[in-house]
C-alpha positions as CSV (number, residue, x, y, z in Angstrom):
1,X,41.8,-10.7,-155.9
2,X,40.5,-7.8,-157.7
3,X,41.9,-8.9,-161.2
4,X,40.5,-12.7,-160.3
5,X,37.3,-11.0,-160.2
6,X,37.5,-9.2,-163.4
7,X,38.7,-12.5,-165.0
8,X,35.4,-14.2,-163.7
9,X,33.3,-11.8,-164.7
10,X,34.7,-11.9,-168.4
11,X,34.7,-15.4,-168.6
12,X,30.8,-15.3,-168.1
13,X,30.3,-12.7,-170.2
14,X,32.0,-14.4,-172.7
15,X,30.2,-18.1,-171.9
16,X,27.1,-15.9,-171.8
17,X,27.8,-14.2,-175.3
18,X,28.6,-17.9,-176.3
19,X,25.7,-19.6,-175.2
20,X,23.2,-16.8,-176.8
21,X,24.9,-17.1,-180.0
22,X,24.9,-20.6,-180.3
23,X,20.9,-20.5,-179.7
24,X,18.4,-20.4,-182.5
25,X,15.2,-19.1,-182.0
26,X,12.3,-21.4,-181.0
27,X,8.6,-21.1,-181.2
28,X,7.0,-19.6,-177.3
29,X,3.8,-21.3,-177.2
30,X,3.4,-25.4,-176.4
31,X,0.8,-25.5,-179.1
32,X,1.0,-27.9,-182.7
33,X,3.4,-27.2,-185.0
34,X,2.5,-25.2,-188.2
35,X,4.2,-25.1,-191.6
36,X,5.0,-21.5,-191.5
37,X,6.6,-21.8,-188.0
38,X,9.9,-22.8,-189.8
39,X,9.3,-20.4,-192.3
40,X,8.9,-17.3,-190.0
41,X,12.2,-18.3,-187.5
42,X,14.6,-19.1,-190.2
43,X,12.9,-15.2,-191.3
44,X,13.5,-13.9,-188.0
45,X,17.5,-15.2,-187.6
46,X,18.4,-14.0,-191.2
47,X,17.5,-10.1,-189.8
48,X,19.3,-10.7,-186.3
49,X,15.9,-10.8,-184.5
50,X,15.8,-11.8,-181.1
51,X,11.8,-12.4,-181.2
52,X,8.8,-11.4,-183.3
53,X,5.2,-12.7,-183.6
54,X,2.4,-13.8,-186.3
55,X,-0.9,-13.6,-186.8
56,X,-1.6,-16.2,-190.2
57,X,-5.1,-16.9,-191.7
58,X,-5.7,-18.8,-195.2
59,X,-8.6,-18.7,-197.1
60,X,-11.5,-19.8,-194.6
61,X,-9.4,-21.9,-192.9
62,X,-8.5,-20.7,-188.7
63,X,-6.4,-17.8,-187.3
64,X,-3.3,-18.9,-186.6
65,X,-0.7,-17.0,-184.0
66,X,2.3,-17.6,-182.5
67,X,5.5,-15.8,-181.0
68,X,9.0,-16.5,-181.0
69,X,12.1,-16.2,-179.0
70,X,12.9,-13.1,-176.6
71,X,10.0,-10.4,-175.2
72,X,6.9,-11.5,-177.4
73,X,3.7,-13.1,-175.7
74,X,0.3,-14.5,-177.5
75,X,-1.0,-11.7,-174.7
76,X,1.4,-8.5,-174.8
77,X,0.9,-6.1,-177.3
78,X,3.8,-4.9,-179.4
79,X,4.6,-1.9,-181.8
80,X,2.8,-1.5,-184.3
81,X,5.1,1.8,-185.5
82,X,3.2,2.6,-188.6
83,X,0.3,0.3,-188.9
84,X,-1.0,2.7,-186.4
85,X,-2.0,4.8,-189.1
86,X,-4.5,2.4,-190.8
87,X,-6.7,2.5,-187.0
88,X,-6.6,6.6,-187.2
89,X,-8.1,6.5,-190.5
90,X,-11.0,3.9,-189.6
91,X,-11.3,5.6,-186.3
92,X,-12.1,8.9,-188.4
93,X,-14.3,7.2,-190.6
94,X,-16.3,6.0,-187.6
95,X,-16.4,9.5,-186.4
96,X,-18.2,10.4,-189.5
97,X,-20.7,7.5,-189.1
98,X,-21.7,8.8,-186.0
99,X,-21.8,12.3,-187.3
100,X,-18.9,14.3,-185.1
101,X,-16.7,15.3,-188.3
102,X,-16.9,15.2,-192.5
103,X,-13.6,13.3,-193.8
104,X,-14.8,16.0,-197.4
105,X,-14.4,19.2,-194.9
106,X,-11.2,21.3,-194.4
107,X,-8.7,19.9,-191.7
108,X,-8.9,23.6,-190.5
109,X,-12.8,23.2,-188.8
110,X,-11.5,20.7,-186.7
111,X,-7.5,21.8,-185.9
112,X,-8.4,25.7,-185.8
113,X,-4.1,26.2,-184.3
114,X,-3.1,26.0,-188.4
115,X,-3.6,28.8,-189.0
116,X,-1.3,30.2,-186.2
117,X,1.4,28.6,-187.8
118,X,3.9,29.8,-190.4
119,X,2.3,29.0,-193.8
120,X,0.0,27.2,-192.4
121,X,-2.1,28.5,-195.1
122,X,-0.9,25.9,-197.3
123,X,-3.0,23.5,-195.9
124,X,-6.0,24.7,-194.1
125,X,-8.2,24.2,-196.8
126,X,-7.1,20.4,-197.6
127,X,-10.0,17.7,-196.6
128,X,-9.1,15.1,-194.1
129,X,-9.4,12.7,-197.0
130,X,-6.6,14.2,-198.5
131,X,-4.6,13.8,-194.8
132,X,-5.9,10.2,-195.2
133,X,-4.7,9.4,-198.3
134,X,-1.3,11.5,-198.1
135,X,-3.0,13.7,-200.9
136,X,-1.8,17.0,-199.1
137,X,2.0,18.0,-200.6
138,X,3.5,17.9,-197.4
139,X,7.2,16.9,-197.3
140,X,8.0,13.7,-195.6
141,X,10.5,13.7,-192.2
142,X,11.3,11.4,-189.7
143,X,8.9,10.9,-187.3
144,X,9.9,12.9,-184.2
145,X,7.0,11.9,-181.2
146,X,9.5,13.9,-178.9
147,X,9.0,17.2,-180.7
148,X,5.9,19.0,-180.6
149,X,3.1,18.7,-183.6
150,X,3.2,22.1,-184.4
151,X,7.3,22.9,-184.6
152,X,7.5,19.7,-186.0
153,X,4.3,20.5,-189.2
154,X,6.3,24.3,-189.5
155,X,9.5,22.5,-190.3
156,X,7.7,20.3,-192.4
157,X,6.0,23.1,-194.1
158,X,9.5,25.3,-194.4
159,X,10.2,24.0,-197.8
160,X,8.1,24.1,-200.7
161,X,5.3,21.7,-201.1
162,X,5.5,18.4,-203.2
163,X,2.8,17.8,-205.9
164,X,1.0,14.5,-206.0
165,X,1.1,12.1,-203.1
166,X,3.8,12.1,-200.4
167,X,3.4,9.6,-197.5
168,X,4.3,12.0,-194.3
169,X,4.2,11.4,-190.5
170,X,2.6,15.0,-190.3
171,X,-0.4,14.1,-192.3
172,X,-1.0,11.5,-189.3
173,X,0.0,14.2,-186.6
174,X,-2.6,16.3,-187.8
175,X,-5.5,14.1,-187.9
176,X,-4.4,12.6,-184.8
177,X,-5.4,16.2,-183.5
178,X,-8.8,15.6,-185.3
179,X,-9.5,12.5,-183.1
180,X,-7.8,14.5,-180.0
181,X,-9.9,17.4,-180.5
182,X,-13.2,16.0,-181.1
183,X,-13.2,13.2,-178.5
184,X,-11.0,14.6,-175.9
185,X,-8.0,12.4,-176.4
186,X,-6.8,9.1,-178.8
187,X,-7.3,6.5,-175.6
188,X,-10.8,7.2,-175.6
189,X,-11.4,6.8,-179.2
190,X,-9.4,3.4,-179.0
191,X,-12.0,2.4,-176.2
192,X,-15.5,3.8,-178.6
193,X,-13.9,2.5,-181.8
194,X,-11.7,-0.1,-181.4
195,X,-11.3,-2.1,-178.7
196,X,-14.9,-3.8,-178.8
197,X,-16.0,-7.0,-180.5
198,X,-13.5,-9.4,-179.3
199,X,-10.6,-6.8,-179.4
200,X,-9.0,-5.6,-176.3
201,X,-5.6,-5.7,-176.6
202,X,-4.8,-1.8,-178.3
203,X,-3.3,0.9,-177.0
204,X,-0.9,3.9,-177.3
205,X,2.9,2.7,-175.8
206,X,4.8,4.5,-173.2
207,X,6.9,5.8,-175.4
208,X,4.9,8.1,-177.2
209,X,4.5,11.0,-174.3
210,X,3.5,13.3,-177.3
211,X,-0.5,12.7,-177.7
212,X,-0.4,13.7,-181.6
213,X,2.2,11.0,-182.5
214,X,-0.1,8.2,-181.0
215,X,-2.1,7.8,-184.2
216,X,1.2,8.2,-186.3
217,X,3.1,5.3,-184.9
218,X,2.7,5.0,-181.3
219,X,0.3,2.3,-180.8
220,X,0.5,-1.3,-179.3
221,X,-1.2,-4.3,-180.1
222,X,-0.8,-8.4,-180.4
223,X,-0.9,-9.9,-183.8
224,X,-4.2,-11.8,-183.7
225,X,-6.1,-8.5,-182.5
226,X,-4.5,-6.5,-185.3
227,X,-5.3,-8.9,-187.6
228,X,-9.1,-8.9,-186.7
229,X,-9.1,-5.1,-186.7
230,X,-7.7,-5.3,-190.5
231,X,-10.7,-7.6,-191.2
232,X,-13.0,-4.8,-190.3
233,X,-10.7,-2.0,-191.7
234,X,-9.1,-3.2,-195.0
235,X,-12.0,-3.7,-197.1
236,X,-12.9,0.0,-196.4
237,X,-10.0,0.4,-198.9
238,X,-11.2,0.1,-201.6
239,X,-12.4,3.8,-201.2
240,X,-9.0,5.5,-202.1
241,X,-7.0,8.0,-204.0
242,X,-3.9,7.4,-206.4
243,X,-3.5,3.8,-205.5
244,X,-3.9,4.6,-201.3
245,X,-6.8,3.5,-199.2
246,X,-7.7,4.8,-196.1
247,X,-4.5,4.4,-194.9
248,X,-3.4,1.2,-197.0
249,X,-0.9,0.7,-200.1
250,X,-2.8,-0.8,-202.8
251,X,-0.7,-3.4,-204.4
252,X,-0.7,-4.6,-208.0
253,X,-1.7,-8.1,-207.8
254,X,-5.4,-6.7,-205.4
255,X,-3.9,-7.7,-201.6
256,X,-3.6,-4.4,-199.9
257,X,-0.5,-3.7,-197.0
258,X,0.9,-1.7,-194.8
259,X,4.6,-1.6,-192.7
260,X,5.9,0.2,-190.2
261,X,9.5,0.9,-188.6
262,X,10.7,2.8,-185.7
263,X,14.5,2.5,-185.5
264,X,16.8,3.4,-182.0
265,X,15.6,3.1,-178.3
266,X,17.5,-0.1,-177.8
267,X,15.9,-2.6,-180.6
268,X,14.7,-1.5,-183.8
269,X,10.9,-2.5,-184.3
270,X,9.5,-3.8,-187.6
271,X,5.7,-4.2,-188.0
272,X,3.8,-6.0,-191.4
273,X,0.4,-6.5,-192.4
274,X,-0.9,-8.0,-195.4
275,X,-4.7,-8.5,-196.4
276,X,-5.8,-10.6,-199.3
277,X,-2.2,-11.8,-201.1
278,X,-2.9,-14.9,-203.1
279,X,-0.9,-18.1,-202.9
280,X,0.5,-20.3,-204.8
281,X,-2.3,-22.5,-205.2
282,X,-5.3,-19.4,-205.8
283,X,-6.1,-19.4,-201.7
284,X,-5.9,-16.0,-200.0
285,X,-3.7,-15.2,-197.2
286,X,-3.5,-12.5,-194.5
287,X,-0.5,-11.7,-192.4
288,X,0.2,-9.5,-189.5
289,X,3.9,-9.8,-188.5
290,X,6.7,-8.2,-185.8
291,X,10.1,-8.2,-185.1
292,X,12.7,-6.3,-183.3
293,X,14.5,-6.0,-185.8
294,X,14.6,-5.1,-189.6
295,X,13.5,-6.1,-192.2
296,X,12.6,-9.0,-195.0
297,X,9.4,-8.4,-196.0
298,X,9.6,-10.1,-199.4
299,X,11.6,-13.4,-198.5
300,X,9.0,-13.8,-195.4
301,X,6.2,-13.2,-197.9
302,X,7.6,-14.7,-201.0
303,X,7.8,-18.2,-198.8
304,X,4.8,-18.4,-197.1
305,X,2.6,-17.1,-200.6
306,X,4.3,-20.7,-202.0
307,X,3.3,-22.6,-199.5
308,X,0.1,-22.4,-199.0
């Protein structure tokens, strides 16, 4: 009996296996079709995703969003891994509006615990500006949200610092602390800053238990509400240093971008935003797009710049 049991059960894990592989993905929502739906889910099976989402907008025409396949609703916020950084730096910029901080003023009037830590020196004196813009010589590592800011910035500031501009979680980790600091925690700066004027959707994800990693790359939100955030936050870009806005790549051709990736946990997540690419035929196009899984940024792009 026992090994006719064990034969049924493989036999539906098998059928099971079968009958998910034979699937292809499908768009979620009952809504008209739209020429970059084929686009985005023959994008989505080429990198083994089981789902993702998109947030589309064309010169002045409308927003347009959908999901596909497995885990992703017009309604639940996803991760945004490293396009959590652009809302730190606009949530600072904000602060500085209202007149609780000076993105010009040492990190080290507004995250005092520096100087406790070993060569810690290094980087006291560095603006916020130069956090924002990765202007600081920090070393890049991994993000680690499990490991506490100030272990984690000491390891990062064990080896020698790098000249120029380095993107590096820690610059993120530390102004997160800014926000933390000055407002009392990175929840209520999301409800102040950004979730108002249609956007409600943001927030930090239950996997990032370590506050200072929130701003880094633990935040959640749908497409369509990052994508109106970016239309407040991108054009503020144009301030920058070395070819980096407040928090976004400058690229060569004027659209400005940012990714993100957070890899292990179950499925690896892959986040993209694009602001101001030009097609094919001279009209502008946005993009906000997710996966679980990584990552063809250019063959998604390259597509949907020639279609429109």
């Amino acid at each position: 009996m026992n090994k006719c049991k064990i034969f049924i059960r493989s036999l539906l894990l098998v059928l099971c296996i079968s009958l998910v592989a034979g699937c292809t993905l499908a768009k979620n929502e009952e809504s008209a079709d739209h020429p970059a739906d084929k686009i985005v889910i023959s994008t989505l099976e080429a990198i083994g995703a089981r789902g993702g989402s998109i947030t589309i907008k064309v010169a002045d025409s409308e927003m347009y969003s959908a999901t596909y396949g497995i885990g992703y609703d017009l309604h639940k916020p996803v991760t945004l891994a490293s396009l959590s950084k652009p809302v730190t730096s606009y949530i600072l910029l904000q602060m500085e509006i209202d007149g609780l901080i000076n993105v010009n003023s040492p990190i080290g009037s507004y995250v005092p615990e520096i100087s406790e830590l070993q060569n810690g020196s290094r980087i006291i004196d560095k603006t916020l500006f130069d956090f924002m813009t990765h202007n600081t010589g920090i070393v890049s590592l991994p993000l680690d949200s499990s490991g506490d800011w100030k272990k984690n910035l000491e390891a990062a500031l064990s080896d020698n610092p790098t000249q120029g501009r380095v993107y590096s979680n820690e610059n993120y980790a530390l102004l997160t602390r800014v926000v933390i600091n000055t407002l009392g925690s990175y929840e209520d700066a999301l409800r102040k800053y950004i979730n108002v004027g249609g956007i409600t959707t943001f927030r930090v994800g239950s996997k990032f238990s370590r506050p200072s990693y929130a701003g880094v790359g633990g935040l959640e939100s749908t497409t369509a509400d990052y994508y109106k955030f970016m239309e407040r936050s991108a054009p503020l870009s144009e301030v920058q240093s070395d070819g980096f806005g407040i928090s976004w790549f400058h690229g060569e051709a004027g659209f400005v971008w940012h990714q993100g990736m957070i890899a292990g946990g179950g499925r690896d997540q892959h986040a993209l935003a694009l602001w101001g690419a030009t097609s094919a035929s001279g009209a502008v196009v946005s993009i906000v797009f997710q996966a679980d899984a990584f990552d063809t940024d250019a063959l998604l792009i390259e597509q949907l710049l020639r279609l429109f």
